[in-house]
C-alpha positions in Angstrom: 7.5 36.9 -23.3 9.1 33.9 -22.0 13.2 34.2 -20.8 15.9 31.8 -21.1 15.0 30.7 -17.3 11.3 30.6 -18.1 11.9 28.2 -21.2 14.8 26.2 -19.4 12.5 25.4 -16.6 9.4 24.9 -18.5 11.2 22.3 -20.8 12.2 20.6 -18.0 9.3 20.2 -16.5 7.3 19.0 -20.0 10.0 16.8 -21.1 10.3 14.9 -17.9 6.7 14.7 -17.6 6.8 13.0 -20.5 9.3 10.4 -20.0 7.8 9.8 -16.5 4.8 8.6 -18.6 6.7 7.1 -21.4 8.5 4.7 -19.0 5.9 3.8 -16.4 3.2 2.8 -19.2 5.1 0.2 -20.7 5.5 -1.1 -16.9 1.8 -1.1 -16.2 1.0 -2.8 -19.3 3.8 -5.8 -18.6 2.3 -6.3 -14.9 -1.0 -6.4 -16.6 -0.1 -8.7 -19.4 1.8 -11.1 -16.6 -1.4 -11.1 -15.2 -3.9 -12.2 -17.8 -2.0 -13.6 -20.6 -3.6 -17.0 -19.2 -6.8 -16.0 -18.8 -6.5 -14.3 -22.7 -5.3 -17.6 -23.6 -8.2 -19.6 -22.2 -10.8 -17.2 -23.6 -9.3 -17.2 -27.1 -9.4 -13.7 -27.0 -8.7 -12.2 -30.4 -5.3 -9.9 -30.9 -7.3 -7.2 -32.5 -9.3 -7.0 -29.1 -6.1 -7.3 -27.3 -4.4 -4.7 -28.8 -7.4 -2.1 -28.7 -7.1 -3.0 -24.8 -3.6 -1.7 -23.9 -4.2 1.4 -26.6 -7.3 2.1 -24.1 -5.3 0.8 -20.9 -2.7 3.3 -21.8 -5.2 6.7 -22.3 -6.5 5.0 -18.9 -3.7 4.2 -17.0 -2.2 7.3 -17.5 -5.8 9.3 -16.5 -5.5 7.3 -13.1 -2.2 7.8 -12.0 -1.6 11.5 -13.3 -1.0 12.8 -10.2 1.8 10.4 -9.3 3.4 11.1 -12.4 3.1 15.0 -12.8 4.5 15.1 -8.9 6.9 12.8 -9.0 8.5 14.1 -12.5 8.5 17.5 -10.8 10.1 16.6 -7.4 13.0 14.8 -9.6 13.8 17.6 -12.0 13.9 20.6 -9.2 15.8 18.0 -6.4 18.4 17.9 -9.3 18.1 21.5 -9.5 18.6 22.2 -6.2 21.7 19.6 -5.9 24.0 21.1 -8.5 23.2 24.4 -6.6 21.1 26.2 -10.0 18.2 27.2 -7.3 20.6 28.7 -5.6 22.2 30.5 -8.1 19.1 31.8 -9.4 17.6 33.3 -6.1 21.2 35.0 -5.3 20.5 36.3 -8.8 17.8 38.6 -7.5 15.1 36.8 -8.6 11.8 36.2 -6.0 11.0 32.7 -5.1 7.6 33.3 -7.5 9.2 34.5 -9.9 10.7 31.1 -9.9 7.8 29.5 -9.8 6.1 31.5 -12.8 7.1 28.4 -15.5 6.1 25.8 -13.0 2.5 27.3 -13.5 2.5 27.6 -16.9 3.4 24.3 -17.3 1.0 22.7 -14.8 -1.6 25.3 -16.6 -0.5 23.2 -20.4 -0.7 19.6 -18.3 -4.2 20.9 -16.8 -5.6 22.0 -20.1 -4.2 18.5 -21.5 -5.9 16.5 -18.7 -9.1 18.8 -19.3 -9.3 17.7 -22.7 -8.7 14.2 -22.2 -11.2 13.9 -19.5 -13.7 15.2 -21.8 -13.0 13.3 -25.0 -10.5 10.4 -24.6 -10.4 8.9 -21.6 -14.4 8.1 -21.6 -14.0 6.6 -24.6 -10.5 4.5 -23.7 -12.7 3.8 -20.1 -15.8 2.0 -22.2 -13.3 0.1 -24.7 -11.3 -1.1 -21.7 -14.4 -1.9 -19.1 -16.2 -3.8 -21.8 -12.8 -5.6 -22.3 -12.8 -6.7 -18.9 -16.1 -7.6 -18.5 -16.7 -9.4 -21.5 -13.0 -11.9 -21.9 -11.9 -11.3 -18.3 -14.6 -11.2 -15.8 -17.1 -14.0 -16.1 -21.3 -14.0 -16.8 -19.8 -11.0 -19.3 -23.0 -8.9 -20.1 -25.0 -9.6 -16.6 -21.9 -9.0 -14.3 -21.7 -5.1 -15.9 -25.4 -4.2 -14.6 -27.0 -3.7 -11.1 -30.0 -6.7 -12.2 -31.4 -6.9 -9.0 -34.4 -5.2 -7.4 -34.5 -2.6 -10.1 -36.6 0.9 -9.3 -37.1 3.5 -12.0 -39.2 6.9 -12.4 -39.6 6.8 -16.1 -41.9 9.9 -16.3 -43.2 12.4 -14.2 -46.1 10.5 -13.2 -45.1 6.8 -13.6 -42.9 4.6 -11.6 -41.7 0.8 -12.6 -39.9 -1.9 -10.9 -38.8 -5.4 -11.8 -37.1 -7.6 -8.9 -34.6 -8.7 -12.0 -33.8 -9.0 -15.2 -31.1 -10.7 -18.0 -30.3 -8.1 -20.6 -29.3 -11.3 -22.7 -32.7 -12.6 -23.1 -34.5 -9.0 -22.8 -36.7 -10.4 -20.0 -37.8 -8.5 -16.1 -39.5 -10.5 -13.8 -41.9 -9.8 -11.6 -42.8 -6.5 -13.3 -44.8 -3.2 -12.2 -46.0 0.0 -13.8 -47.8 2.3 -11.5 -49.2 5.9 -13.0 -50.4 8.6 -10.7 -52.6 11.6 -11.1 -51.6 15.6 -10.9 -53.2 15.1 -7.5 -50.1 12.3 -6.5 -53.4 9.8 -6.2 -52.9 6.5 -7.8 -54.4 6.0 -11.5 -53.7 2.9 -12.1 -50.6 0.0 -11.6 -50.0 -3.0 -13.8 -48.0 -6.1 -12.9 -46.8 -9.0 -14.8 -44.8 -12.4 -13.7 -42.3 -11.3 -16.6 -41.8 -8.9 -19.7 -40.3 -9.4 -22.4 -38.8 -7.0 -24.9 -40.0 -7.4 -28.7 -36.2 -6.1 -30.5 -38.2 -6.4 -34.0 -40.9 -4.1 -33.0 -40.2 -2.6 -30.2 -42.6 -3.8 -28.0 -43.5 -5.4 -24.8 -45.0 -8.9 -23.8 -46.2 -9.5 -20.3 -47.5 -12.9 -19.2 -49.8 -13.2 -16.3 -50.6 -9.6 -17.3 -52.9 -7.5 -14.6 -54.4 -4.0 -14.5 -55.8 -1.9 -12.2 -57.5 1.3 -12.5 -58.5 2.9 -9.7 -62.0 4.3 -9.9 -64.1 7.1 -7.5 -66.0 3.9 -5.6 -64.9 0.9 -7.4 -61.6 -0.5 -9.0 -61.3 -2.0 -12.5 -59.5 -5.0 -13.1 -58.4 -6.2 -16.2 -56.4 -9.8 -16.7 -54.8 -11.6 -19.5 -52.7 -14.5 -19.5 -50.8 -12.4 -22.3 -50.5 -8.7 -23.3 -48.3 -6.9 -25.7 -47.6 -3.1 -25.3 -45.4 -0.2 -25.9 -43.6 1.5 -23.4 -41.6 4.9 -23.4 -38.6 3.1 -22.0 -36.1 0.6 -22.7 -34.7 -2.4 -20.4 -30.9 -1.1 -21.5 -32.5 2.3 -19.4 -33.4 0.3 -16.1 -29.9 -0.9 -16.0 -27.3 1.0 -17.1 -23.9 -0.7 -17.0 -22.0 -0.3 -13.5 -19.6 2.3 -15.3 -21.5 4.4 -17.3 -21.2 7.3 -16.4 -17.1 7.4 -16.9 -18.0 6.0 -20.9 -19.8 9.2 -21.7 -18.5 12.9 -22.7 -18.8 15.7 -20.5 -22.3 17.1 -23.0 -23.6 13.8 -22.7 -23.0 12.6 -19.0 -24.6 16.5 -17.8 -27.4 15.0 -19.5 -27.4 11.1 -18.7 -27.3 12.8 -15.0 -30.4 14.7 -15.3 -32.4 12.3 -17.2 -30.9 9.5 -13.4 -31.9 12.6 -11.4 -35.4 12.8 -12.9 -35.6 8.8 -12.4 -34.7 8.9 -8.9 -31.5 6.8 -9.6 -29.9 5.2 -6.5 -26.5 5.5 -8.2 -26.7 9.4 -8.6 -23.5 10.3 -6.6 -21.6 7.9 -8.1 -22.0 9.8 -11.5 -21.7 12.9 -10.1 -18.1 12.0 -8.8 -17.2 11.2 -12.1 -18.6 14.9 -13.1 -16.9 16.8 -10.7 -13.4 14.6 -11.1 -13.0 16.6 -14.7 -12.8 19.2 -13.1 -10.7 18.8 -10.0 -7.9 16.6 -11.7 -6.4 19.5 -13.4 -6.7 21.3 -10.7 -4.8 19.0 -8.7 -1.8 19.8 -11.3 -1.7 23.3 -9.9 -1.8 22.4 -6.3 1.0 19.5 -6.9 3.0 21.6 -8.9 3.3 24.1 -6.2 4.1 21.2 -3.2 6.5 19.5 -5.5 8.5 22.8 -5.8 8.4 24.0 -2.2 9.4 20.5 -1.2 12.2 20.1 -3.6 13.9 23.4 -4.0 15.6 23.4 -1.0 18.8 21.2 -0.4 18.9 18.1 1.8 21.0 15.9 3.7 19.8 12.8 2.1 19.9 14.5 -1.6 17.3 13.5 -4.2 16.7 10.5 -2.2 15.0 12.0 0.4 12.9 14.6 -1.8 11.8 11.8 -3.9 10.9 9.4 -0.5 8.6 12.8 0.5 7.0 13.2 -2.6 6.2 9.5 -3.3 4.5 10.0 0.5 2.6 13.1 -0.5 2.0 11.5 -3.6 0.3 8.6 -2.4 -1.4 10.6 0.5 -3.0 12.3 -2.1 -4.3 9.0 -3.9 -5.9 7.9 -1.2 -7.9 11.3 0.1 -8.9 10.7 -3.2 -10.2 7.1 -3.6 -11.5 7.0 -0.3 -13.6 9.8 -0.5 -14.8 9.2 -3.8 -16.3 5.6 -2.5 -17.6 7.9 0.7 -19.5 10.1 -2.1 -20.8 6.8 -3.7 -22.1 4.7 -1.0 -22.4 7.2 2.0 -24.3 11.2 2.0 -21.1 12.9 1.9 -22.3 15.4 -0.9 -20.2 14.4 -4.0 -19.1 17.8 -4.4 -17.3 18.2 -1.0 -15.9 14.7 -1.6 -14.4 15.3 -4.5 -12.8 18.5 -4.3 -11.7 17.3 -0.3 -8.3 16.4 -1.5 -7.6 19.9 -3.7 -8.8 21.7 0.0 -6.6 19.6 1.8 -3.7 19.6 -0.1 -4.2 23.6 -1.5 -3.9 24.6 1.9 -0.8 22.2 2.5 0.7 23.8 -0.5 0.3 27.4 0.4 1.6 26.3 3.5 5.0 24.7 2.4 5.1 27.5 -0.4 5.6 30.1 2.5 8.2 28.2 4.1 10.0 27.8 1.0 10.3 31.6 0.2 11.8 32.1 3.7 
């Protein structure tokens, strides 16, 4: 059962959670309007569009900055706490330090199975409806600036490999096109190559031009040209190049499996989607270990008041935004195992919390 303090607290802590969002959202979205109302303009860019954009912007906004908000909301409430003396009050009560903190962790818990939830079912659907926004009125060359085009290399089976040096998903054509297949033995069976491929939407094939095969044979190789050959492949040119943000697009079921099917494929871009994987997970996590430094920080009363609780929380706040953006680009282009990148921050900041939450009891 939850007492009077438990509920006092723990409304607190929801409410001004809430209107932390509810009042920096409609901030973001004016800064974001001031800055592309002209390019909007120029593009002609319907209002239905538009206003799917901020409904998405807002799911994704908030998903971005949810640590800033949940930490900031906290260190305001308790800083008030603490300066009209209630902390105080409470602790000469008889009442432990976590005790105190027992409604600070069930609220983080609600916030964490919130952020759960929206990591696994709105915010990859708010993060494709305002990527392709960008891309496609925003960002210019639309469809071809949302893929890696270039120098593409795929495993598309167990046994076959292709690569095409580019391709326009616009006209559904690869150049300079190859399709090797190997034997159980990892020897070569045969490789094709083309000048270009085309993709056939009404059928679903292929046509190569300058088409040439190879089949690699005990003594002698067989070689087989056309000027023009039409096949069917077990892949599709939307698979070589998935868009730059896929992975952050896709439910949790269905990004486990995009990842395994890039795994099996030898993606280069395989730690990138795993960061997004293991963010689901850490993010409300975070709320815990936030909670817990927003409280030890802000119980205790200080010279400069509020002020000075909120100018240390904004620091941590930030301190933890970065840890986290810059190891998440480390995971992406470097071998820091996604994993340890991801989960750095919680580490770092877990053991900063247990840390201040000592000194606070004292």
């Amino acid at each position: 059962m939850l007492s009077i303090l438990d509920k006092y607290i723990l409304k607190r802590y929801l409410a001004t959670f809430s209107v932390m969002l509810l009042l920096f959202i409609p901030i973001g979205i004016t800064i974001d309007v001031s800055e592309k109302v002209n390019k909007m303009l120029e593009n002609h860019v319907p209002f239905k569009a538009i206003a799917m954009y901020y409904v998405d912007f807002t799911i994704y906004f908030a998903n971005l900055l949810f640590p800033i908000f949940l930490f900031l909301s906290i260190i305001w409430f308790t800083s008030k706490l603490a300066n009209n003396t209630e902390i105080i009050a409470i602790l000469s009560s008889g009442i432990s330090f976590t005790r105190f903190l027992r409604p600070y962790i069930i609220g983080a818990t609600f916030v964490s199975i919130f952020a759960l939830l929206m990591g696994f079912f709105l915010v990859p659907k708010a993060s494709d409806g305002f990527n392709n926004f960008r891309y496609i009125y925003l960002i210019g060359n639309g469809q071809n600036e949302m893929r890696n085009n270039s120098n593409v290399f795929r495993q598309i089976s167990d046994d076959e490999y292709i690569y095409v040096s580019s391709l326009n998903p616009d006209s559904k054509m690869a150049f300079d096109f190859s399709l090797e297949k190997f034997n159980k033995d990892k020897t070569l069976a045969y490789k094709i190559t083309a000048n270009r491929i085309k993709f056939n939407p009404k059928d679903s094939t292929y046509t190569m031009f300058d088409y040439t095969k190879r089949t690699v044979g005990p003594l002698d190789d067989i070689i087989e040209k056309s000027p023009k050959k039409d096949a069917i492949f077990s892949f599709e040119l939307d698979d070589l190049t998935p868009v730059v943000y896929i992975a952050e697009t896709l439910s949790y079921t269905n990004l486990v499996k995009f990842i395994n099917k890039e795994r099996a494929r030898g993606s280069s871009n395989i730690n990138t989607y795993l960061v997004v994987l293991y963010k689901k997970y850490s993010i409300p996590v975070s709320a815990f270990i936030l909670t817990i430094i927003a409280v030890a920080v802000s119980s205790m009363k200080r010279r400069g008041g509020m002020g000075m609780n909120l100018a240390i929380g904004i620091l941590l706040a930030f301190a933890f935004i970065f840890f986290d953006k810059i190891f998440g680009v480390l995971a992406s282009a470097s071998t820091v195992p996604p994993l340890l990148a991801v989960w750095f921050p919680n580490i770092v900041f877990g053991i900063l919390a247990i840390f201040l939450l000592r000194n606070a009891k004292r």
